[in-house]
N, C-alpha and C positions, 0 to 999 in steps of 0.2 A: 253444629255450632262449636265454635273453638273453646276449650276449658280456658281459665282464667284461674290463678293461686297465686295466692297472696291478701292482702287486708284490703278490706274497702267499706266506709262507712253503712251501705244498706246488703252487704256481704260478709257472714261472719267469716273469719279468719280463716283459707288456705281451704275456700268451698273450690269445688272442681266441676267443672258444669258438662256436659259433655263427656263425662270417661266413668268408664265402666268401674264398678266396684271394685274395690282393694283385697290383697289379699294374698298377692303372688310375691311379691318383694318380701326380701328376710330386711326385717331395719333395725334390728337389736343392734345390740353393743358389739356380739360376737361376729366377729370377719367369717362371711358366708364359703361355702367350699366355691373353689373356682369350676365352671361349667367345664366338663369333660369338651375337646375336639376345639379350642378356640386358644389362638396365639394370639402374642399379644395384648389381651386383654385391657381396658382403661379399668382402673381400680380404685374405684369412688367413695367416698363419705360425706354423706351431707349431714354438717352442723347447724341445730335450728333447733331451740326449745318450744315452737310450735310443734307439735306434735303431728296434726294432719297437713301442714309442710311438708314436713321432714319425711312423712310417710309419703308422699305426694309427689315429690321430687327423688325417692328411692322408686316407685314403681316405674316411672317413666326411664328412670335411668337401668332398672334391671332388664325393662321390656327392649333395650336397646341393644342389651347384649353387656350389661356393664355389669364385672364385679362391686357390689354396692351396700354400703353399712350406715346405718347413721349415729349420731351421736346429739344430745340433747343438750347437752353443755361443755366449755373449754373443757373442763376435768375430763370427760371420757372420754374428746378426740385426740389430747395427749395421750391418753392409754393405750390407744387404737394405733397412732401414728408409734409409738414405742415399739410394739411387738408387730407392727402390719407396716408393708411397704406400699403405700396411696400414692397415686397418678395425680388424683385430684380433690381436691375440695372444693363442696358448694357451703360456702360459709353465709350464715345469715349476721353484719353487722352489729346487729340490738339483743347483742344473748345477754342476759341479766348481768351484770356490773359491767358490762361495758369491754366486756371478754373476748369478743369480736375483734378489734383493732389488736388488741395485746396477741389474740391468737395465730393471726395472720402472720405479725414481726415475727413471734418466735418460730411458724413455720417456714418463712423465708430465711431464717437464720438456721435452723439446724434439719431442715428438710430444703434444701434449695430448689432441687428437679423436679419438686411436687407445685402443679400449677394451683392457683387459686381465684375459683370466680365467688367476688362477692352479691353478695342479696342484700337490697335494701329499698326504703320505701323514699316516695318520690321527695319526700320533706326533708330528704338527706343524701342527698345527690352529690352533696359536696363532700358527703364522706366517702363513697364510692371514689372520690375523686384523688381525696387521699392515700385510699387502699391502692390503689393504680398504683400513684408514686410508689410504695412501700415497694410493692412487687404483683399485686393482684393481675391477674391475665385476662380478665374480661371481668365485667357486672351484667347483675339484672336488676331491673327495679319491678321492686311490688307493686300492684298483682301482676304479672307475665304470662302470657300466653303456653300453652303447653307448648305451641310451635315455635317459644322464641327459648324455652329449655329446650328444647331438641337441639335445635339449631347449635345455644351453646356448648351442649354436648358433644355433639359431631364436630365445633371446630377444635375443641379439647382433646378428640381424639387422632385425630387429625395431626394435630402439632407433638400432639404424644407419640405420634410415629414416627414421627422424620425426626423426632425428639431421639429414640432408640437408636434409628438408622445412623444419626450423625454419631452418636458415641460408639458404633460400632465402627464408623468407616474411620473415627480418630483411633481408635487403638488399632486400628490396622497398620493405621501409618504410622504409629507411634513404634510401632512391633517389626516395622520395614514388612510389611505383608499386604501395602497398598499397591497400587496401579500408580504405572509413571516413575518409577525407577527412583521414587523419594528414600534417601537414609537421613537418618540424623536423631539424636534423643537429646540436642541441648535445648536449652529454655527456651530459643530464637526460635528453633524450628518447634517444638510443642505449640508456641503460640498461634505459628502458621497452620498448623494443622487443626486446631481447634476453628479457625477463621473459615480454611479450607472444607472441612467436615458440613460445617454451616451451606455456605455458598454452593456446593455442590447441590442440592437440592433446592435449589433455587431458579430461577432464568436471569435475574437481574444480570446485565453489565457486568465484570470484573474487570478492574483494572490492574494488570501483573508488572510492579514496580522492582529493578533491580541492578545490578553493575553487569556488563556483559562476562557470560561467563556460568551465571546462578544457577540455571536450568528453570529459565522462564517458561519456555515448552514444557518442561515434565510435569508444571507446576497445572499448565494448561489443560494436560494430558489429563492430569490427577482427578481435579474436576469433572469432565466429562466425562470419562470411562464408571467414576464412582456414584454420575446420577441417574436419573430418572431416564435421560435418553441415551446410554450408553450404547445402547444397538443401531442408536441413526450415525450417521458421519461425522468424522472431527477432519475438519479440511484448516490447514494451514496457509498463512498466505504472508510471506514475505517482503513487508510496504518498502523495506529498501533496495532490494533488486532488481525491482522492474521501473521501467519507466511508464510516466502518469497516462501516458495513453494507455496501455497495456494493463496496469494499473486498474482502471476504471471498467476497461470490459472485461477482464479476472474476477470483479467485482458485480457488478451489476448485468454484466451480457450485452450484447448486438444482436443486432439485426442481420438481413444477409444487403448487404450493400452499404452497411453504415459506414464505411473507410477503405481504401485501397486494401484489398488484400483478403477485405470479409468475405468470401463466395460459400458462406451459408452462417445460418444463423448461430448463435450460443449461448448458452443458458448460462447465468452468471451463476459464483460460488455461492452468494448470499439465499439465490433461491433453491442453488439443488442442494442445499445442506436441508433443506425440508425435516425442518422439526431438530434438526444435531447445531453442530456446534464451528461456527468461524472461527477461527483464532488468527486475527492481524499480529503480526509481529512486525514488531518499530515503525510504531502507529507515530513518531513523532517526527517519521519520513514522509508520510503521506502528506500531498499538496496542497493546500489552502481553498482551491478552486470543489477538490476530492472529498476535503473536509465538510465540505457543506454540503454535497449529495450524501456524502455519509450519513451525516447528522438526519436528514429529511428522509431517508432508509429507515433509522433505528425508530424516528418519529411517529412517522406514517405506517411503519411496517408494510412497505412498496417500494419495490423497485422500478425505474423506466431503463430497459434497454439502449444503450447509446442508438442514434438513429428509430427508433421507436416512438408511437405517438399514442401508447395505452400503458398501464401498471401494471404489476401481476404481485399480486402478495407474497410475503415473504413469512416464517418462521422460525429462523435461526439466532439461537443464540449465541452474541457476540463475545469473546474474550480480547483485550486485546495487551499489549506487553511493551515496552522501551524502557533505556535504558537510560533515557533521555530527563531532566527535569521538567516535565509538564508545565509546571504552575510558572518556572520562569520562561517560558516560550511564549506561554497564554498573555502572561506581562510586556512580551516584547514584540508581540504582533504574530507572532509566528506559528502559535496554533490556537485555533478557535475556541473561546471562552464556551460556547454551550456546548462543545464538541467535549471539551473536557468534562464537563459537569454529567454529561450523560454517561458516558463511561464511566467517570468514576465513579457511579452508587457505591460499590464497593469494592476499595482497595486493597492488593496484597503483597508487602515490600518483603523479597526474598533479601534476607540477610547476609552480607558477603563470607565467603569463608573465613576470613582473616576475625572476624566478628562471634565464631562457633567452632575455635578449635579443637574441642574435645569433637568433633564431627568428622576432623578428616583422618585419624587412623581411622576407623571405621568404614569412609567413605575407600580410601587406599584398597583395605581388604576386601571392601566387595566388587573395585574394581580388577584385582587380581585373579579373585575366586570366578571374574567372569571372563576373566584371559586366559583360565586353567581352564575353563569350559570349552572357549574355539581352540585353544591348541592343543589341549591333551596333557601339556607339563606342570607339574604344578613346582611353583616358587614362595618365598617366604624374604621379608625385610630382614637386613642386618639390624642391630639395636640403633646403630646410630644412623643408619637411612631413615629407618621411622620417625625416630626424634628428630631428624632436620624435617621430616617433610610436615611433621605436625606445627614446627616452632617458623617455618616461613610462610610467609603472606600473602602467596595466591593472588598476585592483582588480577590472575585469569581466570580465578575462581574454581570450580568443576571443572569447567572445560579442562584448564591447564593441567591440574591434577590427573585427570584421565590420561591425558596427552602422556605427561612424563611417567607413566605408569607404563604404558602401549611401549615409549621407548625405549623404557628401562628391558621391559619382558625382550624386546625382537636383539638388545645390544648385548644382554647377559650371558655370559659363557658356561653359568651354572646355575643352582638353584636356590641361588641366593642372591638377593640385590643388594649391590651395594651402592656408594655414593658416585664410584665412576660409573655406573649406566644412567645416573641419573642427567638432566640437562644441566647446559653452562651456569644457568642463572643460579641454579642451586647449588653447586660449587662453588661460586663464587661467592655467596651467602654465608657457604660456610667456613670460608677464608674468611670474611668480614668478622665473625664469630669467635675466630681464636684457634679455628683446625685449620688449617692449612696440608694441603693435598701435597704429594712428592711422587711423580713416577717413580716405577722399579718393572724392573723387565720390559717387555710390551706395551703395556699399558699403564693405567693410573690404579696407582694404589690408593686402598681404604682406609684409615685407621693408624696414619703413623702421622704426627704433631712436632711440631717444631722443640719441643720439650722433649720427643723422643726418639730423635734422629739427629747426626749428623750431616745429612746430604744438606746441599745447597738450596735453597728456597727460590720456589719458578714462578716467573716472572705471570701473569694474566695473560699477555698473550700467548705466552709458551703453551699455557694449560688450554686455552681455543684453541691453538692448531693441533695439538696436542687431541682433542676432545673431537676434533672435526673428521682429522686423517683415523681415528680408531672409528668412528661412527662411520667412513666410508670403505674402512676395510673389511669388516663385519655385513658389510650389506652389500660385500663386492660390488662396490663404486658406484651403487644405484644413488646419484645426487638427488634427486629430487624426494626422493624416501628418508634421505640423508637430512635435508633440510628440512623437512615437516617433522622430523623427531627431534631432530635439535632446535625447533623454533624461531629460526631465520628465513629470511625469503630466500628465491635461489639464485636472485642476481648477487644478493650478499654472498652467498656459497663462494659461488664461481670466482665474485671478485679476492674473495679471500685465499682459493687455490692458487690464482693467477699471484698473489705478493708471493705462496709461499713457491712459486718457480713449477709448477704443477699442472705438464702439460692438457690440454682439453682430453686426451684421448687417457 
């Protein structure tokens, strides 16, 4: 027969029916020593001026493996919570003055990470209801089953873990000592990581909200590598590359004869990520038609093979990412209203650089420090290359930053960067700004201002041809290398050797 504790008219108060006598549990005031060979432990106090309660609901909780103290009234659990760090409390509501509710606010207010399940009888159910709001993490109403305290226990301890884990994998990233290539320590980025810390240990949906550029993937990466299934697969899928036929069997898989060209079967992403992680990217490319098999994928947790007339289950968790406004496409016909809602459980807007500029000297150096890795040399910013690169605006975000770092290191003739290896746009920036750039010798000089020269002041296009013929000389005339560092396409290169009289060869 199952115990029963708590009050009932023809049962005196906190009888236990079915369990063995008492005796093992310490329920004194003093915090019992923690059991040798047990990590993480839940570290419990139950509050309850019932006496064989209190006792009652300590045995059950020591037999569990739980460090476990009780306290008879607010005045000792304040004692307790003073000098002793509690995981949890079992708070009985009805402690003499009404101690109960007041106990709870002030442990929500100066104990936050300490969860609290309240006790109360079924005549006050409405205050259980209250305690919730306050902050309480679960109730029991009197009398309760020993199996319905277990139960609370176990999911107490439960959430106390992933409780731990999340504040460990936030200070990782907080400390740049995460997975996924994340830096950053301004407010923007703390926020996300706290978000991030959470959702990693989850399976819900995310939805990765950003300007192109952010590092929507790292963010992807971040997640999966940091959860539960970081040993299954993280497979990528690029919804604006391919086209919607291709598309869809990427996704879901064929058959062998489902379309020209099928001469055997294949297993879609969705099913052999088996237990790991999708991640769609610029989900707000994917086609209307796509969108709705999608949607009946995430739903059903099934997929049908294009050409196929069975399902086969699926279990991977989906992330997906655009750079796109969701919510006004969903308004304009253009992406599925429950397609959105399902993804989005939970959202996560990466904040553009221009948004967290104490982040990009930072980000700078650890992209340098990982160009001193594959090339061997090491380099260091001039003061005023760091200062432009921190005071401009990134409309390409990360990306861009990387990029003109990569181009700076292969254009450098020494161990120092300055503002001529950086790109045009930055130059130009910092002519908008009041420095104005002056060749001398060779090249483009650093560091000499209209305020402290005489030479002539050169024209914008002088400083591009100027910036193009030193970036092709340097790379002995490899153009196409030329133009992905200076950030133009290569028809624009070419057209622009051709004005300056510059034959092909």
């Amino acid at each position: 027969m199952s115990g029963v504790i708590g009050w009932d008219e023809d049962v005196p108060s906190a009888v236990l029916v079915g369990l063995t006598p008492m005796g093992g549990a310490k329920v004194d005031e003093k915090m019992p020593k923690e059991p040798a060979g047990h990590m993480e432990l839940l570290h419990v106090m139950v509050v309850d001026d019932d006496e064989a309660v209190r006792k009652a609901c300590c045995e059950i909780a020591a037999r569990l493996g739980c460090v476990v103290v009780g306290a008879g009234n607010a005045t000792a659990a304040q004692a307790i919570l003073k000098d002793h760090q509690i995981d949890l409390i079992l708070l009985d509501l009805k402690l003499p003055g009404g101690g109960g509710m007041a106990l709870l606010e002030q442990v929500k207010m100066l104990h936050p990470e300490t969860a609290v399940v309240v006790m109360t009888a079924f005549a006050t159910v409405s205050s259980a209801v209250e305690a919730m709001r306050i902050g309480a993490s679960d109730y029991l109403t009197k009398p309760f089953a020993l199996e319905d305290l277990t139960l609370v226990l176990e999911r107490a301890g439960q959430r106390h873990h992933m409780d731990v884990q999340s504040r460990q994998l936030r200070e990782r990233l907080r400390t740049q000592q995460g997975m996924g290539g994340l830096v950053g320590q301004s407010p923007e980025m703390e926020k996300l990581y706290r978000i991030l810390s959470k959702v990693a240990f989850s399976t819900h949906p995310v939805l990765i909200l950003g300007e192109s550029g952010t590092g929507k993937e790292l963010v992807a990466r971040s997640i999966h590598f940091n959860g539960t299934n970081a040993a299954k697969p993280f497979i990528p899928v690029d919804c604006g590359s391919l086209v919607p036929t291709l598309i869809e069997s990427e996704l879901f898989g064929h058959v062998k004869g489902a379309f020209t060209g099928a001469d055997r079967a294949k297993e879609g992403l969705l099913a052999s990520a088996d237990g790991g992680t999708v991640f769609l990217d610029e989900i707000g490319e994917l086609p209307l038609d796509l969108q709705s098999k999608l949607l009946r994928a995430l739903q059903e947790k099934e997929v049908r093979p294009v050409g196929a007339t069975q399902t086969r289950p699926i279990s991977a968790r989906v992330l997906a990412a655009t750079n796109r406004d969701l919510a006004t496409m969903v308004e304009q016909g253009r992406f599925r209203k429950d397609l959105y809602f399902r993804l989005n459980v939970v959202n996560l807007r990466i904040p553009p650089l221009r948004n967290r500029r104490e982040d990009i000297a930072p980000l700078a150096m650890h992209f340098l420090e990982r160009m001193k890795k594959e090339t061997g040399v090491e380099r260091v910013f001039s003061d005023e290359t760091l200062r432009m690169i921190t005071e401009y605006d990134w409309p390409g975000n990360v990306r861009e930053l990387e990029n003109a770092i990569e181009r700076a290191c292969a254009l450098s003739s020494g161990p120092v960067l300055h503002m001529g290896d950086l790109p045009t746009q930055l130059q130009d920036f910092r002519m908008q700004r009041g420095g104005a750039v002056f060749p001398t010798g060779d090249g483009l000089n650093e560091g000499h201002t209209a305020s402290e020269t005489k030479t002539s002041i050169v024209t914008m296009a002088e400083l591009e041809k100027k910036a193009i013929l030193e970036t092709l000389r340097q790379l002995d005339g490899d153009k196409l290398m030329a133009a992905r560092l200076l950030g133009i396409g290569k028809t624009t290169l070419y057209r622009k050797l051709k004005e300056y009289g510059i034959a092909e060869g």
